[in-house]
BALOBA-1460 file (C-alpha; in Angstrom, 3 decimals):
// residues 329
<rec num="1" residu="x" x="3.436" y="0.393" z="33.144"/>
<rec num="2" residu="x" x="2.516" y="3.817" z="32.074"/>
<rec num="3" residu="x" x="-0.163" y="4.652" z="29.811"/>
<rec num="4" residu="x" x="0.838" y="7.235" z="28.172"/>
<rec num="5" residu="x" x="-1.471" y="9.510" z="29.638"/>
<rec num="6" residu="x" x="-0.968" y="13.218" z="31.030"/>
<rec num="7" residu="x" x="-2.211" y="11.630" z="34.664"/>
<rec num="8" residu="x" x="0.663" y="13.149" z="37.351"/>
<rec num="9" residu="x" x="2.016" y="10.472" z="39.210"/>
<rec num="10" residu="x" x="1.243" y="10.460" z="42.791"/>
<rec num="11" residu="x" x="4.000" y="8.447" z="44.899"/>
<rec num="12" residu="x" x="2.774" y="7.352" z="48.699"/>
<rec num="13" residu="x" x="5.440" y="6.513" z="50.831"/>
<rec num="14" residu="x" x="5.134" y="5.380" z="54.374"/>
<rec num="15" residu="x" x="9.506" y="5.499" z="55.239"/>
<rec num="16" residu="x" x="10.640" y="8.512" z="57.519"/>
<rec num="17" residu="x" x="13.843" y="8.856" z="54.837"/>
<rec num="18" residu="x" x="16.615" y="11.589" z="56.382"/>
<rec num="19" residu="x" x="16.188" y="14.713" z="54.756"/>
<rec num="20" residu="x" x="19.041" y="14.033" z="52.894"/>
<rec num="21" residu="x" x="17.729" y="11.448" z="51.124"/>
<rec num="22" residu="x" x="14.147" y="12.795" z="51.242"/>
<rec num="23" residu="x" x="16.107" y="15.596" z="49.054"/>
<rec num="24" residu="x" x="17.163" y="12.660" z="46.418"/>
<rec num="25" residu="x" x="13.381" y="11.134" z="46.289"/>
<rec num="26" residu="x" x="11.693" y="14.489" z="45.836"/>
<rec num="27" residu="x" x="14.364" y="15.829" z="43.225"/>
<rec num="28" residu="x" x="14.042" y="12.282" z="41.204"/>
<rec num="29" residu="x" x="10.333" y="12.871" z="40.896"/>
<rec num="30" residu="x" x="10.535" y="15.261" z="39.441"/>
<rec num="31" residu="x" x="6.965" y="16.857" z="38.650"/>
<rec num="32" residu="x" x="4.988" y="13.382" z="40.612"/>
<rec num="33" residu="x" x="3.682" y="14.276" z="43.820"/>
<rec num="34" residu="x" x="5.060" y="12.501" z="46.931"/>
<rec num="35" residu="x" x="1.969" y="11.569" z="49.254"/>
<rec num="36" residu="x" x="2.835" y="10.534" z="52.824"/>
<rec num="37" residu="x" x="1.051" y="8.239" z="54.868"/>
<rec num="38" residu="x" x="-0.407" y="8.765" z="57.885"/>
<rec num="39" residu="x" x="2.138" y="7.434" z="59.836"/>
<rec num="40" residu="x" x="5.702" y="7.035" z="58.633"/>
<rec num="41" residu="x" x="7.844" y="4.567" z="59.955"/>
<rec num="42" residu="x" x="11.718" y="5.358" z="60.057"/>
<rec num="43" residu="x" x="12.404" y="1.634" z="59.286"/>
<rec num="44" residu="x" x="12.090" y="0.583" z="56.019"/>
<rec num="45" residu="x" x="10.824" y="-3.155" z="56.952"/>
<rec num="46" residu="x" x="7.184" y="-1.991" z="59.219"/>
<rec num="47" residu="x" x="4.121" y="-2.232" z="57.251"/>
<rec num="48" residu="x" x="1.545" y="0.628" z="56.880"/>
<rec num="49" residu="x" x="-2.179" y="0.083" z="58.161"/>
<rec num="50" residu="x" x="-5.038" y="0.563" z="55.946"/>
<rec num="51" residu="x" x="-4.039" y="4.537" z="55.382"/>
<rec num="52" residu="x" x="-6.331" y="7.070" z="53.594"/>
<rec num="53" residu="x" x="-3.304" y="8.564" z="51.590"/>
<rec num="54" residu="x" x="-2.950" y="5.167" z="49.439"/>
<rec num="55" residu="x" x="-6.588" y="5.975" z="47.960"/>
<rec num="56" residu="x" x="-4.792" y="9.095" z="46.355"/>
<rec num="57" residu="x" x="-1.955" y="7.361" z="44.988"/>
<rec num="58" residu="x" x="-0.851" y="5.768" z="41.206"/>
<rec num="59" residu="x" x="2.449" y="4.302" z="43.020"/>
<rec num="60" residu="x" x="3.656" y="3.084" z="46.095"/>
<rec num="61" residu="x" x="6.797" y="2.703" z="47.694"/>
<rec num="62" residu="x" x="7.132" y="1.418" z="51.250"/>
<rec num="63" residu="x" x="5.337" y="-1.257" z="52.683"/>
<rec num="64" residu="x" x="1.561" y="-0.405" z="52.007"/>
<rec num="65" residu="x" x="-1.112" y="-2.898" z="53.567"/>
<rec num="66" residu="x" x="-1.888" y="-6.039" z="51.397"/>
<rec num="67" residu="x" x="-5.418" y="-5.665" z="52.249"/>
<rec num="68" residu="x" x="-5.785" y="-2.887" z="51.131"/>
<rec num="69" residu="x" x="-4.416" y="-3.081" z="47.787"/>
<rec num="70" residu="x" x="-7.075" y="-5.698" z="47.194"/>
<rec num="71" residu="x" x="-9.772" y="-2.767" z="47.122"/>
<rec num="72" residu="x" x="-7.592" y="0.056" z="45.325"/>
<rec num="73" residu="x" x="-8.234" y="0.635" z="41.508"/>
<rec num="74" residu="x" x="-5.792" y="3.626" z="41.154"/>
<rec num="75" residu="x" x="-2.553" y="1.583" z="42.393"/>
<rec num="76" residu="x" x="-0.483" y="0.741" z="39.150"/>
<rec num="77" residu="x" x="2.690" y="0.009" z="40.810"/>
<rec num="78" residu="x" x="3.952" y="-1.303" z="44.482"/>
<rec num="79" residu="x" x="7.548" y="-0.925" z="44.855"/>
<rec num="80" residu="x" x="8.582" y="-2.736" z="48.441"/>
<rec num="81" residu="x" x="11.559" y="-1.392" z="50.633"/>
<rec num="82" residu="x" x="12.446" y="-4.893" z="51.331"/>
<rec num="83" residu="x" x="13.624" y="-7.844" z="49.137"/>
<rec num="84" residu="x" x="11.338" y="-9.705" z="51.198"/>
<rec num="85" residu="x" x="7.727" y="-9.924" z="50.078"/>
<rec num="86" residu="x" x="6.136" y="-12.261" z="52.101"/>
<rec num="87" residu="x" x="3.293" y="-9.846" z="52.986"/>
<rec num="88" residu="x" x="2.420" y="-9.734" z="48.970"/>
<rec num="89" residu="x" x="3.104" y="-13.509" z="47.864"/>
<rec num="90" residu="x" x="-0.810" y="-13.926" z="47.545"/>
<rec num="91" residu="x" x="-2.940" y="-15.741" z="44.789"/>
<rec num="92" residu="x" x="-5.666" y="-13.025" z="45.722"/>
<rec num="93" residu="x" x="-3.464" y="-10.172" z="45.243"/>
<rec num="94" residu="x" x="-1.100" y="-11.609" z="41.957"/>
<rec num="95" residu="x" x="-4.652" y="-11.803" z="40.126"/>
<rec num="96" residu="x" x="-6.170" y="-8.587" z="41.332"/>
<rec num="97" residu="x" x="-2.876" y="-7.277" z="40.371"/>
<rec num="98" residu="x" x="-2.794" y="-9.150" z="36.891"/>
<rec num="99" residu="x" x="-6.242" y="-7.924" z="36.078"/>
<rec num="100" residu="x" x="-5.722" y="-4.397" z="36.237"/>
<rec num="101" residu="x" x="-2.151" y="-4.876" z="35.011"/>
<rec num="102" residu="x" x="-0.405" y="-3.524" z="38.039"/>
<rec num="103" residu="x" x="3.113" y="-4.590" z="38.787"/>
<rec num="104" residu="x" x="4.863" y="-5.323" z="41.808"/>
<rec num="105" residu="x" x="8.667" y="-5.098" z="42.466"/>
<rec num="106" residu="x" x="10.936" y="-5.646" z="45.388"/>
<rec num="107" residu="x" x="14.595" y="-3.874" z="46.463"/>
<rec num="108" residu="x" x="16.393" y="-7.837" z="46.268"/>
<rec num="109" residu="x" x="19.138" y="-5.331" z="44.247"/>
<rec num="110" residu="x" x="19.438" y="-3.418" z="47.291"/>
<rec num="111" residu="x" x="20.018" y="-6.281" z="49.497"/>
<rec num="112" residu="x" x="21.963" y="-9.224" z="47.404"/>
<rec num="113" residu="x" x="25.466" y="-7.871" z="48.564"/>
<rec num="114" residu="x" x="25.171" y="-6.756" z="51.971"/>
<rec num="115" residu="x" x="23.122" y="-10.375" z="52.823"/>
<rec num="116" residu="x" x="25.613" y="-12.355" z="50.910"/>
<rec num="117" residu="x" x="28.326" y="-10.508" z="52.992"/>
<rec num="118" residu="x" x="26.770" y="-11.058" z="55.826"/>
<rec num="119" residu="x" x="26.787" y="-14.721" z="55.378"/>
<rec num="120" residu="x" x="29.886" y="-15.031" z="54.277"/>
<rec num="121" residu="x" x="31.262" y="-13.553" z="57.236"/>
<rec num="122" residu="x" x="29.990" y="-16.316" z="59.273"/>
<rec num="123" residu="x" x="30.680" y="-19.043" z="57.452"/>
<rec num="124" residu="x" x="34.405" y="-17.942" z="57.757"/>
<rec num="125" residu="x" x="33.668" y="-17.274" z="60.433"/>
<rec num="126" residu="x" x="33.073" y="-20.609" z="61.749"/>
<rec num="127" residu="x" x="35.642" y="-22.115" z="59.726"/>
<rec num="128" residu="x" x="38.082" y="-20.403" z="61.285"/>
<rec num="129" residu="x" x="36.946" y="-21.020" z="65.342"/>
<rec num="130" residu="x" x="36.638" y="-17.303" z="65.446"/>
<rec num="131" residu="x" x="33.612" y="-17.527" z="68.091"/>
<rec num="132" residu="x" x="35.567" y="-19.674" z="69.960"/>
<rec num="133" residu="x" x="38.242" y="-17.283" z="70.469"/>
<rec num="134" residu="x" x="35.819" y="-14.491" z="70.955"/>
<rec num="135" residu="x" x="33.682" y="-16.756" z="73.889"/>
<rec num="136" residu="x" x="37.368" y="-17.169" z="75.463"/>
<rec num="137" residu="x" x="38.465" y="-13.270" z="75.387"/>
<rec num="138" residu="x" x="35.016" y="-12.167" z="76.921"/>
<rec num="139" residu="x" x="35.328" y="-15.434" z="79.821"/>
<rec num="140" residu="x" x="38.063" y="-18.040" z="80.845"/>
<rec num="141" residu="x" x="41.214" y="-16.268" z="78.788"/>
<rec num="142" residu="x" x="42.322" y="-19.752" z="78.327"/>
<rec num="143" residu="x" x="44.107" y="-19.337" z="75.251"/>
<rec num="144" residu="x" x="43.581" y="-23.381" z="73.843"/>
<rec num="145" residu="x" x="46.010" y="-22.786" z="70.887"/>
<rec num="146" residu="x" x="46.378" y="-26.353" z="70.077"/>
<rec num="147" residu="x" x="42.680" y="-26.690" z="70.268"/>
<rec num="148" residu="x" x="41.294" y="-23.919" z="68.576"/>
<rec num="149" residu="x" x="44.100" y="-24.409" z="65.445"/>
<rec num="150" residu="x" x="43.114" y="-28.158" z="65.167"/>
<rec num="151" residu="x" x="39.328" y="-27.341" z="65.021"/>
<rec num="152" residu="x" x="40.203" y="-24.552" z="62.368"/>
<rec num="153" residu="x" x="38.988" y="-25.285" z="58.702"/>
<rec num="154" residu="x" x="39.404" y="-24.531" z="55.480"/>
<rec num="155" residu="x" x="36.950" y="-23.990" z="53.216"/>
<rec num="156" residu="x" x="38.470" y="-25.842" z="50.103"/>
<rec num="157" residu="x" x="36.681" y="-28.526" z="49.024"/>
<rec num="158" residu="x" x="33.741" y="-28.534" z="51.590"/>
<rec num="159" residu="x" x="30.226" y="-28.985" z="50.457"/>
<rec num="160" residu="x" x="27.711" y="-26.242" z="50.886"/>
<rec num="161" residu="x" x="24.188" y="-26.612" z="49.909"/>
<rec num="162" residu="x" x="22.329" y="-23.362" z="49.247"/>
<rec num="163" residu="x" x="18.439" y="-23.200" z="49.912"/>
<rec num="164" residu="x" x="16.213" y="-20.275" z="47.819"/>
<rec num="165" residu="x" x="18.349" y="-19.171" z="44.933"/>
<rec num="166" residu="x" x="17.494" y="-16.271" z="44.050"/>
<rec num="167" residu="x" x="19.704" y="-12.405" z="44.045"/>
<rec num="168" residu="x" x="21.253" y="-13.108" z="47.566"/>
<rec num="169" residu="x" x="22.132" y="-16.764" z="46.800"/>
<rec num="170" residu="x" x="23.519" y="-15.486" z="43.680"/>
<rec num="171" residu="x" x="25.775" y="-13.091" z="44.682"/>
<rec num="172" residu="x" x="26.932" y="-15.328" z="47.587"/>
<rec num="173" residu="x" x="27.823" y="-17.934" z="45.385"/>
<rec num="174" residu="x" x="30.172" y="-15.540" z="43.403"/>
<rec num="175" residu="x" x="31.407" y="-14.757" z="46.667"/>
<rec num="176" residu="x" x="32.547" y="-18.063" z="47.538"/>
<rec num="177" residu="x" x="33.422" y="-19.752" z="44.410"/>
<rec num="178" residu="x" x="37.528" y="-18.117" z="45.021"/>
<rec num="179" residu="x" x="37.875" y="-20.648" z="48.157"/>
<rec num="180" residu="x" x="37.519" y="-23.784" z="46.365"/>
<rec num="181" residu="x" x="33.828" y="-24.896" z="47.502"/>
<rec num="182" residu="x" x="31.620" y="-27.458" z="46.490"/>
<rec num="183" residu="x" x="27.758" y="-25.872" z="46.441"/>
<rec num="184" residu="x" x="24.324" y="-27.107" z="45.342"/>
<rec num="185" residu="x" x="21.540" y="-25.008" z="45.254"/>
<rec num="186" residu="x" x="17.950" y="-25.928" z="46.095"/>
<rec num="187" residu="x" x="15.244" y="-24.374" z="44.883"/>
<rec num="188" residu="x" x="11.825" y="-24.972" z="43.777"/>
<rec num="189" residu="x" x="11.735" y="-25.127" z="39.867"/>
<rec num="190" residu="x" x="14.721" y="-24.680" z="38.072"/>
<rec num="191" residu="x" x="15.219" y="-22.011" z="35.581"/>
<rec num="192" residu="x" x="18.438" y="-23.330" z="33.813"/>
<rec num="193" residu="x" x="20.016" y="-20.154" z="34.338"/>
<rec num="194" residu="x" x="21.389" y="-20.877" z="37.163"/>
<rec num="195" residu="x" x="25.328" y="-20.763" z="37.993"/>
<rec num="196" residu="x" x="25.600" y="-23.560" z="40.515"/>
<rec num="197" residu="x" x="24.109" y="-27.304" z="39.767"/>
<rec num="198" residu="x" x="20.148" y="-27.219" z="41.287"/>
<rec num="199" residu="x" x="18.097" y="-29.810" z="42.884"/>
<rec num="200" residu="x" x="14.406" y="-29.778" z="44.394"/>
<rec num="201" residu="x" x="12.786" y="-29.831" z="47.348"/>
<rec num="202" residu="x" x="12.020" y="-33.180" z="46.703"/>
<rec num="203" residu="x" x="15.766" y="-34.602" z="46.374"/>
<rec num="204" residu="x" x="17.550" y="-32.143" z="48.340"/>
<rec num="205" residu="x" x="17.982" y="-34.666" z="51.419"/>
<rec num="206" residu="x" x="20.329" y="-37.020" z="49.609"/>
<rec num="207" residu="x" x="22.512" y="-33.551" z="49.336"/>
<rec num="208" residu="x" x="21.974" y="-32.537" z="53.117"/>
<rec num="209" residu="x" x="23.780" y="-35.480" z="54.178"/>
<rec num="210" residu="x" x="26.815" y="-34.342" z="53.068"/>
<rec num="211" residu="x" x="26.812" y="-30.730" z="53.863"/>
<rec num="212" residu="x" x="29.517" y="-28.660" z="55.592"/>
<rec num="213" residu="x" x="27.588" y="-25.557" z="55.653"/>
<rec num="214" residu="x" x="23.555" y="-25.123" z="54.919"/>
<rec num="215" residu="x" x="22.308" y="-21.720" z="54.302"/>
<rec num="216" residu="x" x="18.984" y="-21.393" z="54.535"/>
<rec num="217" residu="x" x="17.866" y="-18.255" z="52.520"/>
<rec num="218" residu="x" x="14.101" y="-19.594" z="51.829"/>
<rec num="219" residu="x" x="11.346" y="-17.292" z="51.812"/>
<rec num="220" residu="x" x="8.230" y="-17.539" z="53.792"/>
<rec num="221" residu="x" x="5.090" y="-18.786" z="52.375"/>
<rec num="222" residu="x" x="2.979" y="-21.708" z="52.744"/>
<rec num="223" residu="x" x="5.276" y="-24.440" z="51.050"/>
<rec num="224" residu="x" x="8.373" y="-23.250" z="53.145"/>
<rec num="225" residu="x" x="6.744" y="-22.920" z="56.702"/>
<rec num="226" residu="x" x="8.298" y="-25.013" z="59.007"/>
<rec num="227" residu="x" x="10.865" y="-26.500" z="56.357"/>
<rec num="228" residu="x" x="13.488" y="-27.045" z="58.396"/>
<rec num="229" residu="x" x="11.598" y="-29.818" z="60.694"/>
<rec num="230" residu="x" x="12.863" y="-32.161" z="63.121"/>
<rec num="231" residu="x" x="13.042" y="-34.864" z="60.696"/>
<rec num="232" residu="x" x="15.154" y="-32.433" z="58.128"/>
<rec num="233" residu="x" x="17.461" y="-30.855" z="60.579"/>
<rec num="234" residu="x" x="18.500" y="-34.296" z="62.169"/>
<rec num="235" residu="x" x="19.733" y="-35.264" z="58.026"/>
<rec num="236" residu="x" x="22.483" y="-33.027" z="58.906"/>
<rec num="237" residu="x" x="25.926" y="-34.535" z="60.252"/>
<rec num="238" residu="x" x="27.251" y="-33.367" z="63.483"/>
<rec num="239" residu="x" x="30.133" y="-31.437" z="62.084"/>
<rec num="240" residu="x" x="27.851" y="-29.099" z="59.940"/>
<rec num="241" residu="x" x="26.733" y="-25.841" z="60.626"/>
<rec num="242" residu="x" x="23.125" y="-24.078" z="59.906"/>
<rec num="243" residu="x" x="22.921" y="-20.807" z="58.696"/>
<rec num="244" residu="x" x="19.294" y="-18.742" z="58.691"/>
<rec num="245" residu="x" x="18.910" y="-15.613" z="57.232"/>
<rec num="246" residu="x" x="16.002" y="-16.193" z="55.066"/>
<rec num="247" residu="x" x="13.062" y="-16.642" z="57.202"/>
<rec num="248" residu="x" x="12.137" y="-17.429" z="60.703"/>
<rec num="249" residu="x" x="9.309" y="-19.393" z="59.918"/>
<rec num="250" residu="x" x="11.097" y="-21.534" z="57.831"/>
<rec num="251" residu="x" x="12.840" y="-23.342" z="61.029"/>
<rec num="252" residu="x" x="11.812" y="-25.636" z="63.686"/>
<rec num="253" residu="x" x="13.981" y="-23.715" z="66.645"/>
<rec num="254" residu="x" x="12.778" y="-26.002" z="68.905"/>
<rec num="255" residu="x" x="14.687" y="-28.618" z="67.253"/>
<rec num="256" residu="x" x="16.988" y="-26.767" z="66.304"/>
<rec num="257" residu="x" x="18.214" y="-26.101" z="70.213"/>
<rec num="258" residu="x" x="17.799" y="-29.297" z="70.950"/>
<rec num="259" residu="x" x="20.526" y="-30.449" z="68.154"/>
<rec num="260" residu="x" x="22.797" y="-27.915" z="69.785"/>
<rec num="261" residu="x" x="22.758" y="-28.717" z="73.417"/>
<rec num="262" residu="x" x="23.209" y="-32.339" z="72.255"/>
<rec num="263" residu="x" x="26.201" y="-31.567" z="70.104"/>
<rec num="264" residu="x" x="24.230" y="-33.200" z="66.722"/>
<rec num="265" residu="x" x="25.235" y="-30.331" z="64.909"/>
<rec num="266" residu="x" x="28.307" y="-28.352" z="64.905"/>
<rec num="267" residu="x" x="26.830" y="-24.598" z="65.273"/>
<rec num="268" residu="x" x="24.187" y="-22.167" z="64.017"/>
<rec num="269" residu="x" x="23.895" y="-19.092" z="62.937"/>
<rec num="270" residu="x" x="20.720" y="-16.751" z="62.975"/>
<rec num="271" residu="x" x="19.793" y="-13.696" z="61.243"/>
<rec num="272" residu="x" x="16.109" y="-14.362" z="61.338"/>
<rec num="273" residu="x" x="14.236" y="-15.843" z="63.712"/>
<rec num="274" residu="x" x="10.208" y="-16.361" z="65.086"/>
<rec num="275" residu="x" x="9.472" y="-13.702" z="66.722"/>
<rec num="276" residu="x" x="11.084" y="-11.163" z="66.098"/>
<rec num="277" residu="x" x="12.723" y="-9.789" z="68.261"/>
<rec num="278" residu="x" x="13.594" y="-12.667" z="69.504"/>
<rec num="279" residu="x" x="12.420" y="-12.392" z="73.228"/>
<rec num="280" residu="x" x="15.218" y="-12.282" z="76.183"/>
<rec num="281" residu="x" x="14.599" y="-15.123" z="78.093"/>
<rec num="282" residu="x" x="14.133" y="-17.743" z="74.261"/>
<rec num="283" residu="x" x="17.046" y="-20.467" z="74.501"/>
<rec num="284" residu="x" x="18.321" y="-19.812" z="70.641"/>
<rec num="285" residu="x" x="20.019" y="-16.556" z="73.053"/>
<rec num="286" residu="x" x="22.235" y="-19.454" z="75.164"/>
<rec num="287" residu="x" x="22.274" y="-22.722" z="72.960"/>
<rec num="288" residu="x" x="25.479" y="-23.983" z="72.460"/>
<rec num="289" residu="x" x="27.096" y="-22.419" z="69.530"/>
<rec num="290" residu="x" x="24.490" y="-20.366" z="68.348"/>
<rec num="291" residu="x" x="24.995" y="-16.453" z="67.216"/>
<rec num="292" residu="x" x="22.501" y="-14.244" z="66.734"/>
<rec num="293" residu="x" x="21.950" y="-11.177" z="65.138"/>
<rec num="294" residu="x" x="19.128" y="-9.172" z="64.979"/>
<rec num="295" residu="x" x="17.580" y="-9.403" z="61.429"/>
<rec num="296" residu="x" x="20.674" y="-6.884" z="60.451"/>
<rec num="297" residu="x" x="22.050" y="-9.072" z="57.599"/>
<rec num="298" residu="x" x="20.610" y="-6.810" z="54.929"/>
<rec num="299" residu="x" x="21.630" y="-3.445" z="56.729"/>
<rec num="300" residu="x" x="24.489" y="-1.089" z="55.623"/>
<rec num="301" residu="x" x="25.719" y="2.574" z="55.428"/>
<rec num="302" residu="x" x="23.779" y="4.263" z="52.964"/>
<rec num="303" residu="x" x="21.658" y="2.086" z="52.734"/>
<rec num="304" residu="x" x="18.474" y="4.630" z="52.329"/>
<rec num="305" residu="x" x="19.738" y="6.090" z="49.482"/>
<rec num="306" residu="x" x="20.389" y="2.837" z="47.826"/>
<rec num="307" residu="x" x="16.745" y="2.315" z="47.996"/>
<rec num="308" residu="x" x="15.725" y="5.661" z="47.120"/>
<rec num="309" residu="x" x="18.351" y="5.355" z="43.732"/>
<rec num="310" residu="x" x="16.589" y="1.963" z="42.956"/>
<rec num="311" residu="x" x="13.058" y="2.716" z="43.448"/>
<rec num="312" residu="x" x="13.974" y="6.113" z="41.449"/>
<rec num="313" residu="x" x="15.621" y="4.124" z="38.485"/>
<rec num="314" residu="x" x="12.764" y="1.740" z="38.470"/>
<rec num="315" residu="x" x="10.597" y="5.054" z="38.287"/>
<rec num="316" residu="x" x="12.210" y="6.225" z="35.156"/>
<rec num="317" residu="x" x="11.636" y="3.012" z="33.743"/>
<rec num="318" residu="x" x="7.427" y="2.570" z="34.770"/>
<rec num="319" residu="x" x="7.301" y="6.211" z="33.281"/>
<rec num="320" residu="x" x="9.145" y="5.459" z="29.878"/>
<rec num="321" residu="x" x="7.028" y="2.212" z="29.741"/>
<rec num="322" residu="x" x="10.271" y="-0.096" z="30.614"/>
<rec num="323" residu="x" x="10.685" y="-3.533" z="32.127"/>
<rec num="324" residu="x" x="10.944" y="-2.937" z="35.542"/>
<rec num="325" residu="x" x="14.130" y="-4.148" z="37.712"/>
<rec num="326" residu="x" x="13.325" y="-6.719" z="40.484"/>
<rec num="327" residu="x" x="9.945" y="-7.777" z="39.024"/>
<rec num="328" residu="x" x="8.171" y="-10.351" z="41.136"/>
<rec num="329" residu="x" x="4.825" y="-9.910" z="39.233"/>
């Protein structure tokens, strides 16, 4: 946090904001100067290369290069554009960064509600056949009534098992608590403070079994990679569905399309996915029952002044010597 000292701030950013918002960032800094990078990216999500600029900087806010930080003495405090962080989740960097006693903080405020939205959309989504009256308007017109109603669900009492609880799983909890759900979250080490009954990654299989819906909001690291293997994925019943929008990485999509085309699972549905974008001719696009959007779960109007109004509040707070919101270390 700050020192105290008469030092002006210098803030590197490497996001194209609108001018609008540009407007906000430059008026909420009041006397810090804003140093741009080299190249400026007008999505939030695109890491910087090694860029001269950061050597002038006390503070950054974008996506600065991980490397990079590893060599810079004057950086006191990374602020990322993204909840995500896998970029940063380093044992090099967390002690370089513990050392000097810089800090490192993420948007997840930014991006708990529209995420948790997002998935709740589906999940309705699915409960209620929607894609299957969607697949039928764009194709066949068939209008299966009696079909479509008798496949329809309702969410009361069905089990959904939540994986990575952290802001998103949170807020989508709250979200779905009204309808009368059953959920379990999984996580690595429970804190006690969570609102939903945990179990680990070691006894989350006996769970899976029994799983409606499984949202997988895991982040990527080395522990997660490849979570969602063959083995895991075929723990889940055929009338379940399998919802991504943590990590790509996280998921054996081979696997995963073979389920589908067999009919061992009911449906998925894919925010994330390895690569990205998820090339045209990659089966997930035509697998039975699988959506797929493209990494958008987090997106909404305004949502570049959210982040501005975060990182700014968080800015007040690093100057006045404050806990910092969104703290990851």
């Amino acid at each position: 946090m700050s020192d105290g000292s008469s030092e002006q701030s210098r803030v590197w950013t490497n996001t194209n904001f609108p001018e609008d918002v540009l407007q906000i960032l430059e008026e909420g800094l009041d006397t810090a100067e804003l140093v741009y990078a080299t190249q400026t990216f007008s999505g939030n999500l695109v890491s910087s290369p090694p860029d001269s600029s950061l050597e002038e900087a006390t503070i950054a806010f974008g996506q600065p290069d991980a490397e990079q930080l590893l060599q810079l003495t004057n950086i006191r405090w990374v602020h990322l554009t993204s909840a995500g962080y896998t970029k940063y989740d380093r044992d090099d960097l967390r002690a370089v960064f513990r050392e000097r006693g810089a800090i490192l903080t993420n948007s997840s405020s930014v991006y708990a509600e529209p995420c948790a939205q997002h998935a709740m959309s589906m999940i309705l989504a699915f409960a209620r056949q929607l894609p299957m009256s969607w697949k039928e308007q764009f194709t066949s017109r068939a209008w299966s009534d009696a079909q479509i109603r008798r496949q329809s669900a309702l969410l009361n009492d069905q089990n959904i098992i939540i994986y990575g609880y952290g802001a998103i799983a949170h807020r989508l909890t709250e979200l779905l608590k009204p309808f009368g759900v059953n959920i379990i979250g999984v996580r690595r080490k429970a804190t006690g403070n969570e609102s939903i009954p945990m179990v680990s990654l070691e006894d989350h299989k006996s769970w899976l079994e029994h799983a409606d819906h499984v949202i997988n909001i895991l982040p990527a690291n080395d522990a997660t990679k490849g979570f969602f293997d063959r083995d895991t994925l075929r723990g889940l019943k055929k009338t379940a569905y399998f919802y991504n929008i943590g990590r790509g990485v996280t998921v054996d999509q081979d696997a995963l399309v073979e389920m589908l085309y067999r009919g061992e699972i009911a449906g998925a549905y894919l925010d994330v996915t390895d690569p990205e974008p998820l090339p045209v001719d990659h089966p997930l696009w035509v697998a039975p029952n699988c959506f797929v959007t493209p990494h958008t779960a987090g997106g909404f109007q305004g949502e570049m002044e959210r982040l501005v109004s975060h990182f700014l509040g968080n800015y007040v707070r690093f100057e006045a010597g404050q806990e910092l919101i969104d703290r990851v270390y």
